[in-house]
C-alpha positions as CSV (number, residue, x, y, z in Angstrom):
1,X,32.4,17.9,-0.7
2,X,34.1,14.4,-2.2
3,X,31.7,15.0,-5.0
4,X,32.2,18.7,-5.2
5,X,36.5,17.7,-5.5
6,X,35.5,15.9,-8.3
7,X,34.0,19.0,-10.4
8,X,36.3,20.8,-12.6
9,X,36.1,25.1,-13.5
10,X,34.1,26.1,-16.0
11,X,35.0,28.6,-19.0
12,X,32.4,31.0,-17.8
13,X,33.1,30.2,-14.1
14,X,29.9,29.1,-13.2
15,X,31.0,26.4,-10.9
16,X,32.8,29.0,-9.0
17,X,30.4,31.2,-8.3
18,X,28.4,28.6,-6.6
19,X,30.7,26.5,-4.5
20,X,33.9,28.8,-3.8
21,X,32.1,31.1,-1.0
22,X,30.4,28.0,0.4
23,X,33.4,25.7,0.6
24,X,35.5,28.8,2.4
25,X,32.6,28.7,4.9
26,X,33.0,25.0,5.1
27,X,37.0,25.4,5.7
28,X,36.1,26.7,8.9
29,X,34.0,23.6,10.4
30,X,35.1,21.8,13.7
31,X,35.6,18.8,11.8
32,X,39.5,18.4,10.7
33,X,39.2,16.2,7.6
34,X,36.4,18.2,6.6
35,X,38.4,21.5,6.6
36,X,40.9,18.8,4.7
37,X,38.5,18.2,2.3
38,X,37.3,21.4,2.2
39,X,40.7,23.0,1.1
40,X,41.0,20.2,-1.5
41,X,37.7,21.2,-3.3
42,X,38.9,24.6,-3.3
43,X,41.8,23.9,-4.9
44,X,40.6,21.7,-7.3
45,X,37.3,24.3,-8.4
46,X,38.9,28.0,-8.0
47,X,40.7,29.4,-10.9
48,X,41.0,33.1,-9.5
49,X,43.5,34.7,-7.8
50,X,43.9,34.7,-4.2
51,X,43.9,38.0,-4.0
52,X,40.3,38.2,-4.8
53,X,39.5,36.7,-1.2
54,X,41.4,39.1,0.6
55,X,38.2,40.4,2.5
56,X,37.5,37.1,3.4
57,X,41.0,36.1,4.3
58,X,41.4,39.3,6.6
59,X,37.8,38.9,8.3
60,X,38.8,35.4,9.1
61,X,42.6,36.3,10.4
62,X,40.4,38.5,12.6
63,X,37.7,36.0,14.0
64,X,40.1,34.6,16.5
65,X,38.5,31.4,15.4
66,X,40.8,28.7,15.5
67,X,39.2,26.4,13.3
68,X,38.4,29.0,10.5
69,X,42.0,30.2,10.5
70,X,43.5,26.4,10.2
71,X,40.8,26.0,7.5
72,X,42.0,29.1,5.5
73,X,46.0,28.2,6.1
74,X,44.6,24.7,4.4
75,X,43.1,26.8,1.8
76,X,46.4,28.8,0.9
77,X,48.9,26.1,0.9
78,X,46.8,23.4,-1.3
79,X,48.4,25.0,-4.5
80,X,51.4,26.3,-4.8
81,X,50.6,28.2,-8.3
82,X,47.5,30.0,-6.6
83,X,50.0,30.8,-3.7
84,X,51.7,33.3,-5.9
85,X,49.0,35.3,-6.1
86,X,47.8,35.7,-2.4
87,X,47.6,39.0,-1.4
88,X,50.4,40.7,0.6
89,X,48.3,42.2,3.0
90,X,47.2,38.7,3.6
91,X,50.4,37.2,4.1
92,X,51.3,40.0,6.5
93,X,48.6,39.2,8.9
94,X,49.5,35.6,8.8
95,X,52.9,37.2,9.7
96,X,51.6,39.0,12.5
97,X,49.5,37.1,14.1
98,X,51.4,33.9,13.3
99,X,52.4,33.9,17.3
100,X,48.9,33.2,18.5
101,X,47.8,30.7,16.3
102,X,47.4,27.3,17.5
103,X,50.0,24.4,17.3
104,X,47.9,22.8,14.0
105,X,47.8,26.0,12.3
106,X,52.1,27.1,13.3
107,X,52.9,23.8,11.7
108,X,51.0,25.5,8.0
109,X,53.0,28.3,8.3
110,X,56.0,26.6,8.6
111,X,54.9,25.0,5.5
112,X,54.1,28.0,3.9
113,X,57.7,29.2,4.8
114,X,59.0,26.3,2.8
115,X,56.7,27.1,0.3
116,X,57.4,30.9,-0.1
117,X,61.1,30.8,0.6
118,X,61.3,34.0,1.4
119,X,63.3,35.5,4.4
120,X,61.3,37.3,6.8
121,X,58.8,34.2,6.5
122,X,61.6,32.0,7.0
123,X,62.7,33.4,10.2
124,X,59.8,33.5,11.6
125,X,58.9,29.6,11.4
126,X,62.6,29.1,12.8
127,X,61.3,31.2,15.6
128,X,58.1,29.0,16.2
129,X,60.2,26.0,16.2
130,X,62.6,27.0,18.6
131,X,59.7,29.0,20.8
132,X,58.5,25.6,22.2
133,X,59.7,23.5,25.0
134,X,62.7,21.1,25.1
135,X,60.3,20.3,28.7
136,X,57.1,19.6,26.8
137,X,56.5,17.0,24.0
138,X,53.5,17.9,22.1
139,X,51.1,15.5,20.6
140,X,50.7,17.4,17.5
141,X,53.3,14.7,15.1
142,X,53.0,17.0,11.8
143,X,54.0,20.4,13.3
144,X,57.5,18.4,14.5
145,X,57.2,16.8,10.6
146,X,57.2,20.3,9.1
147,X,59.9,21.7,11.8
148,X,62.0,18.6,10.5
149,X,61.7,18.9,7.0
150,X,62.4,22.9,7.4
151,X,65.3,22.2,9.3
152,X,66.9,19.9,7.2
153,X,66.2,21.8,4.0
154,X,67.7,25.1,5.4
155,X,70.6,22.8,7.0
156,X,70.4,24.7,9.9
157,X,72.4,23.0,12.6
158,X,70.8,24.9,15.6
159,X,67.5,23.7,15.1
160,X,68.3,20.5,14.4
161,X,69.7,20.0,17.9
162,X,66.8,21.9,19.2
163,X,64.4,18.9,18.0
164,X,66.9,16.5,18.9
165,X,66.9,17.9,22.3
166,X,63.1,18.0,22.7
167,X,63.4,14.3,22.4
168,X,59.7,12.3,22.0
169,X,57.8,13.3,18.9
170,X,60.1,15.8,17.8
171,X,63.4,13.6,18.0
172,X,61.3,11.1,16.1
173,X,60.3,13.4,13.2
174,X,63.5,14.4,12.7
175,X,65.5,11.1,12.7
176,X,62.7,9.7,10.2
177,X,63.4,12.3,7.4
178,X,65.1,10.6,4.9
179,X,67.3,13.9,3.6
180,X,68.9,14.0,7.5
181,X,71.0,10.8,7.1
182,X,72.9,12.5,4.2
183,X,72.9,15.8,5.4
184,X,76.6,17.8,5.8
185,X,75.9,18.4,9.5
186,X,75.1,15.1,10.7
187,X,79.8,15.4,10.7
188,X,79.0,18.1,13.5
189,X,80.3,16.9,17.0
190,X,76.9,18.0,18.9
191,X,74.8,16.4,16.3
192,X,76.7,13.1,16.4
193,X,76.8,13.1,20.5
194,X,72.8,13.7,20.6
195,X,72.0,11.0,18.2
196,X,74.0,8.7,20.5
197,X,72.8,9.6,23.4
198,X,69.3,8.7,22.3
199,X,70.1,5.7,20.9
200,X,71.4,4.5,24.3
201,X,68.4,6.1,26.2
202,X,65.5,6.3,23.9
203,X,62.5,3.4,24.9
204,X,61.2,4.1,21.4
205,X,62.1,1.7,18.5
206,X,61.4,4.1,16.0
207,X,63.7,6.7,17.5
208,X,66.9,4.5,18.0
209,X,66.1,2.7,14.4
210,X,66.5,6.3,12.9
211,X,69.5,7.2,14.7
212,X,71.4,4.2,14.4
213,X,70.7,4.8,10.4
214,X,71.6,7.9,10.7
215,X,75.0,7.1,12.3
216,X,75.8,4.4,10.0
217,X,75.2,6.8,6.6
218,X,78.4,6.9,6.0
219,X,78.5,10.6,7.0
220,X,80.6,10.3,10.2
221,X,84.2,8.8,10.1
222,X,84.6,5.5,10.4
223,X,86.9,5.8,13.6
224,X,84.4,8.1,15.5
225,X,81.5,5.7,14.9
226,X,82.9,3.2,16.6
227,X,84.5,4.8,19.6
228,X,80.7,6.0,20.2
229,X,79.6,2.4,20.0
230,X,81.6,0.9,21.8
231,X,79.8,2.8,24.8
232,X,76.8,1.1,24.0
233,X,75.6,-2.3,26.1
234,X,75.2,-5.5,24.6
235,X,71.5,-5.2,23.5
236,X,72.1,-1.6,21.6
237,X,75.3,-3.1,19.9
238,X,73.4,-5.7,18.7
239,X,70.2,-3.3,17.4
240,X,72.7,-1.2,15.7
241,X,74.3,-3.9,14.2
242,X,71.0,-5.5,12.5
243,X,69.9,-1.9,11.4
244,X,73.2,-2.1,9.8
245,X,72.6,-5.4,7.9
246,X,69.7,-3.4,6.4
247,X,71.9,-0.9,4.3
């Protein structure tokens, strides 16, 4: 399949014909970086519509299979030109079955919402993101990367706090995107009392690194930030402090 990637369309379509059906099959293997791959070829070979695949799309939604459905979210978010054209029939079933899918393929569709940008796919990755526990911190880092990046880029306060909450990976993800230190609701009170407490409690460097960046942005008055660390102890005074230098 790396040589496949390589291969370009043809003017009479020719390479299409005999990799496109093949590389769909391939999406589906047990194997993640090959269903990476996989999507990659078909990106870089098909120069139809996605709507031509709806059969295929649809018997796939319906395998249950949770391999071939990651595989074919792979395949429909690798361009976002050829996601135009998926079919809306398609999309609905991702809709409606979004619920069930596994943890790897919830964090595509929250991509996809991103990618689409449109409303009733927007409000359902806000309701996979706040569906899972504050009580249970998933392995799975790039769902909690997409929920992050979606949060930030709608600015939505509530599920911000929701990650924030969840602590662990989740906290992590969310602290480490960039856009969050500037955002307007990092001057909300809740906001500003979560990222202290987890800059006193957290065990992870990583964690208290992004939250001491993002309360010394510039984004919360100067007068709050310091009454907040002055609760701190001696050792997270002095962490802040040399993230501070770094600015």
């Amino acid at each position: 399949m790396i040589i496949i990637q390589r291969l370009f369309p043809t003017s009479t379509g020719s390479t299409e014909v005999n990799f496109i059906p093949s590389l769909i099959q391939l999406s589906g293997t047990k194997v993640w970086k090959g269903r990476q791959i996989a999507a990659r070829c078909f990106a870089s070979l098909n120069n139809r519509p996605l709507s031509t695949f709806e059969e295929e799309f649809l018997e796939i939604l319906d395998s249950r299979n949770e391999n071939r459905i990651h595989g074919l979210l792979l395949l429909i978010t690798g361009d976002k030109e050829a996601l135009k054209t998926l079919s809306p029939t398609v999309l609905s079933a991702i809709l409606a079955k979004a619920a069930k899918f596994s943890i790897p393929s919830q964090s595509i569709v929250i991509k996809l919402a991103m990618m689409l940008n449109e409303e009733n796919i927007l409000t359902l990755a806000e309701t996979l993101i706040l569906s899972k526990s504050k009580k249970i911190d998933l392995a799975e880092l790039n769902f909690y990367e997409n929920a992050a990046r979606f949060s930030v880029r709608l600015g939505s306060e509530k599920i911000m706090l929701h990650l924030l909450q969840m602590r662990g990976n989740a906290a992590r993800a969310l602290v480490a995107e960039e856009c969050f230190f500037s955002d307007e609701t990092l001057k909300t009170e809740t906001i500003k009392d979560e990222l202290v407490e987890m800059l006193i409690k957290s065990e992870c460097d990583e964690t208290r690194i992004g939250c001491a960046r993002a309360l010394l942005s510039g984004k919360i008055e100067d007068d709050v930030r310091i009454c907040k660390l002055k609760t701190l102890g001696e050792f997270q005074t002095v962490f802040v402090l040399s993230v501070y230098d770094q600015f």
